[in-house]
N, C-alpha and C positions, 0 to 999 in steps of 0.2 A: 706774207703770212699765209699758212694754210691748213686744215684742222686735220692735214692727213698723216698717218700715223706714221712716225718715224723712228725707227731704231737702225740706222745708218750707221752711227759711232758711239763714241762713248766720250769725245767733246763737241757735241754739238750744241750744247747748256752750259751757262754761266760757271754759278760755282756754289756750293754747299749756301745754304745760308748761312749756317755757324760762320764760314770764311768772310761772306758779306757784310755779316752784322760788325764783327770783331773789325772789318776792315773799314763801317761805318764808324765806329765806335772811335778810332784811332787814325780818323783822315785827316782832324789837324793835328795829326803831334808830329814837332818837326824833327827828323827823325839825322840819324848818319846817314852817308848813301856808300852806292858800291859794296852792301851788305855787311857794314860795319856800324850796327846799330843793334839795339838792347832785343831785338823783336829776333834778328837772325841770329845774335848769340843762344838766345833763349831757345831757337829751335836746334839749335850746334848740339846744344847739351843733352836734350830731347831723345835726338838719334842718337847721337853716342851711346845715350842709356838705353834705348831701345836695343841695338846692335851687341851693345855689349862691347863697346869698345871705346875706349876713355882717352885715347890719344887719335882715336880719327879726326881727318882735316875735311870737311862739309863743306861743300860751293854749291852756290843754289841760281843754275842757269838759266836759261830762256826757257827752252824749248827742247824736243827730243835729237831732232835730226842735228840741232846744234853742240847738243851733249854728246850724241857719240862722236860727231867731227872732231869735237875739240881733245876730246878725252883718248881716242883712239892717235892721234897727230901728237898727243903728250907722251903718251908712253911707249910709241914706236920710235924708231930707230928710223931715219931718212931713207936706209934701204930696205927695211922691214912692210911684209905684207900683213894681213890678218887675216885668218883662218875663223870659218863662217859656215850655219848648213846654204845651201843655194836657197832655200824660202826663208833666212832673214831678212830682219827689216833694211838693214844698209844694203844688201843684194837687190831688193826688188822695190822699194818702198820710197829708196832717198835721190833719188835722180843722180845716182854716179856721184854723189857729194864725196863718200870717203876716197873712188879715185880721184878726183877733181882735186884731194887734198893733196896727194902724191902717193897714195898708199895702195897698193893692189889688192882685192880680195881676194882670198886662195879659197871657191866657193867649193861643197864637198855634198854629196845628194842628199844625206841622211834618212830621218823613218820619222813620222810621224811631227815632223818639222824640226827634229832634235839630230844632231851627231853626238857619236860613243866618245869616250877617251881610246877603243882601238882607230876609231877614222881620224882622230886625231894625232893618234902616234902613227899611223900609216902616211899621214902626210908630211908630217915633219921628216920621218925617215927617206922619202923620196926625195926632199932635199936634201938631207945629208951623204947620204949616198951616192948623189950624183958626182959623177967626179970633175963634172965644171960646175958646181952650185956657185961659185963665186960671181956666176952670171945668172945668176937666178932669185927671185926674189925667195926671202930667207922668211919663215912662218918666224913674227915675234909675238904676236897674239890671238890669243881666241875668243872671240866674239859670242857670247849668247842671250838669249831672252829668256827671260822668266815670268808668266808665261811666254811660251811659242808664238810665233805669228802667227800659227793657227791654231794657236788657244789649247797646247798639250804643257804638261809640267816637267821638269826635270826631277826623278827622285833626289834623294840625298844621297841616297848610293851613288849614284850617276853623275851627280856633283864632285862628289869627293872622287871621284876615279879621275874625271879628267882635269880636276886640278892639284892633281899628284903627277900626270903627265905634264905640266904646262910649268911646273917645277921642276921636275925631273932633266925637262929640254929646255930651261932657260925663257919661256913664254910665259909673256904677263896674260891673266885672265880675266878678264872685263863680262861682267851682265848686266844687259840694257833690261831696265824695271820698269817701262813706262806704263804698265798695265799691272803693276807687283802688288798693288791692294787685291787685287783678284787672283794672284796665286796663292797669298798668304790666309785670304779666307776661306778659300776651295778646302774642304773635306778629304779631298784626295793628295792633298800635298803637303809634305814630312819635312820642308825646308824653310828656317827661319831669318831673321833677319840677324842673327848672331851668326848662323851658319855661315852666309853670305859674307859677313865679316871676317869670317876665319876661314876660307874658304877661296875667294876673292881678292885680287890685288884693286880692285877699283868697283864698285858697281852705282846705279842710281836707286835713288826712290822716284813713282813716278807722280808727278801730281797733276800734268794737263790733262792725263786722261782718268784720271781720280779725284774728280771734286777740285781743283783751283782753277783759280782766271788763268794761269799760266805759272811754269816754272817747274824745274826738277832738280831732285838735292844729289848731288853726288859724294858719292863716300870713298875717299882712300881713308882704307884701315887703318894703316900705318900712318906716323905724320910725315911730310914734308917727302911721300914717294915722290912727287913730282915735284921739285924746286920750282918757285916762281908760277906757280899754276893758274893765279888771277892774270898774270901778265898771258899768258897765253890764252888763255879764255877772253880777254879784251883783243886781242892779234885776230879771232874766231867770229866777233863781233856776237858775241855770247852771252856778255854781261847787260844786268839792267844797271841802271845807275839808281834807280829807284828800286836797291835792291832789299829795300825792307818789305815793299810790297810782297815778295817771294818767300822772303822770311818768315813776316806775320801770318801767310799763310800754310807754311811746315808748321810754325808753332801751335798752328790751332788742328792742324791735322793730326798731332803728336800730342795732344791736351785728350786724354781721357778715352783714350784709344780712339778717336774717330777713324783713323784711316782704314781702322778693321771693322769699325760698322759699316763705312762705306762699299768697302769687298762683301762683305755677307749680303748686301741690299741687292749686288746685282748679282752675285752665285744664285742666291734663291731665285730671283728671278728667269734666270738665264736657264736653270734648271724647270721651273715651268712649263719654259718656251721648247724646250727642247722635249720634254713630256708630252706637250700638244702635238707635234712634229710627227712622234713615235707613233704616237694613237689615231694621225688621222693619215697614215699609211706615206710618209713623207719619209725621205734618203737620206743622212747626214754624211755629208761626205768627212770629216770626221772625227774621231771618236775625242772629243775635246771637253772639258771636266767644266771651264771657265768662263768666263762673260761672253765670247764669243761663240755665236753658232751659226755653223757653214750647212747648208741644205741644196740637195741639186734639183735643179728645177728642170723638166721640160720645157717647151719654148711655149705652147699656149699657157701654162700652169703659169709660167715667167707675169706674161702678161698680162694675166688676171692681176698677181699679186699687186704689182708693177703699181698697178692705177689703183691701189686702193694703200699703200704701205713702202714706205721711204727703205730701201735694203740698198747694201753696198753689193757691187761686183767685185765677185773674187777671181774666176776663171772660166775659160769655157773647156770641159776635158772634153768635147767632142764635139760634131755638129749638132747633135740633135738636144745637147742639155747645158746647162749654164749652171754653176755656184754661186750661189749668192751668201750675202753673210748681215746675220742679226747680231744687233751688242746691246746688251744693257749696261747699267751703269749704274752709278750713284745716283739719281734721279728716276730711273724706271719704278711705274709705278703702278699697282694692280688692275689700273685701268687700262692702262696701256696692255697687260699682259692678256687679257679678257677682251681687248676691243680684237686683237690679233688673234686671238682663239675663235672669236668668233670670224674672220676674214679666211681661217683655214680653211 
């Protein structure tokens, strides 16, 4: 234990209370498992209505780095790669999990942590083109986050472009949501959870790093894109058995809108912190809307902060400065934001 100030991540706290109480409330009811139980049907229906989509099929898995493994190894093809900016999360984040699965990432630079649908048609074209591609791995999906890894948004326009390409070429389009309560509360971002639906051949909602003890719901729009998709998610070691637990707690994140008070709780805050930043002559390396704020430090500035406030390492762009990165969250709270204003 230590009373030093921590905005490190955005699961580094339990989980809403709402989600604790309900899951005190309901700890002897003995339920179905493997997420066929009244608790996960109830959150099925939830999202569906949220999404706007009445025949999506909801699986609600462990973890993040296990939903893209699993999700990405379902809807690719054995010789198929997937198409990614080089600062996603499966690029930099998952220790080699998605090659480890057999699947290559075709990584591409992008801007502001995002690729166009032209860098996406420019890659696809490179393999078609090639007149030995039959030796080369073949783009069958495109990998994105909502928000960015470093916490930028995709518009709708920008949505809709590249999954007009990713139809056009025969590529499924997958968006990891593990941070999606914080794009959908953000101000600056025009993209809904119907879009995603209609938009998307697969995406997540996230919930470990949005207020639950664990788990994330995955959505194919469509029913039955993936045949057999729990058998594969159990091959991934993906599945809880006590999968009501993950249930009960979509269900109460999707009860009365909480999952968009929880994004608003840390937009607001996150936008403070970055107001204090601004005013007390501090760099954001960059320009990021969302719960995440990246700030470059000098190496003495580092050190102060260091010993007095818990921050994650993000990179170093040179010898002489260091990126570090603030997150708030569903839990941040005006203290926390005031005790760090005053440590500026």
């Amino acid at each position: 234990m230590t009373d030093k100030l921590n905005l490190a991540c955005d699961y580094n706290q339990g989980a809403h209370p709402a989600i604790l109480n309900r899951m005190l409330e309901n700890n002897l009811v003995k339920s179905g498992v493997y997420g066929e139980d009244v608790f996960s049907e109830s959150a099925r229906e939830k999202i569906r209505a949220a999404c706007q989509a009445p025949e999506a099929d909801v699986w609600f898995l462990v973890g993040g780095t296990q939903t893209n493994v699993t999700v990405l190894d379902a809807i690719l093809r054995p010789y198929e790669g997937v198409i990614s900016v080089i600062t996603g999360h499966i690029c930099i984040h998952e220790a080699g999990a998605i090659e480890h699965g057999g699947h290559k990432i075709l990584s591409l630079p992008g801007r502001d942590g995002k690729i166009s649908a032209e860098d996406i048609q420019a890659c696809y074209n490179t393999w078609a083109d090639d007149a030995n591609h039959d030796h080369v791995v073949m783009p069958g999906a495109v990998y994105l986050s909502h928000p960015t890894e470093v916490g930028t948004l995709y518009s709708l326009a920008e949505l809709e472009a590249i999954s007009r390409v990713c139809r056009e070429n025969g590529m499924r389009l997958y968006v990891d949501g593990a941070r999606l309560a914080y794009a959908l509360a953000c101000p600056e971002n025009d993209v809904t959870l119907p879009d995603l639906a209609r938009l998307c051949d697969v995406f997540y909602i996230g919930g470990t790093k949005c207020g639950t003890l664990l788990g994330e719901a995955v959505v194919f729009p469509k029913h039955n894109a993936v045949p057999h998709f729990f058998s594969i998610t159990k091959q991934h070691g993906a599945v809880l058995a006590k999968g009501f637990v993950a249930g009960l707690q979509f269900d109460t994140l999707f009860t009365d809108n909480l999952y968009g008070e929880i994004g608003r709780t840390a937009i607001a805050a996150a936008e403070r912190i970055r107001q204090a930043l601004r005013d007390k002559g501090y760099t954001l390396a960059f320009d990021a809307p969302t719960n995440q704020i990246f700030v470059l430090l000098d190496q003495a500035k580092l050190e102060e902060l260091s010993a007095k406030v818990e921050m994650s390492f993000w990179d170093k762009p040179d010898a002489e400065h260091t990126t570090m990165r603030f997150v708030t969250s569903w839990a941040t709270t005006e203290e926390d934001i005031d005790r760090l204003t005053a440590l500026l």
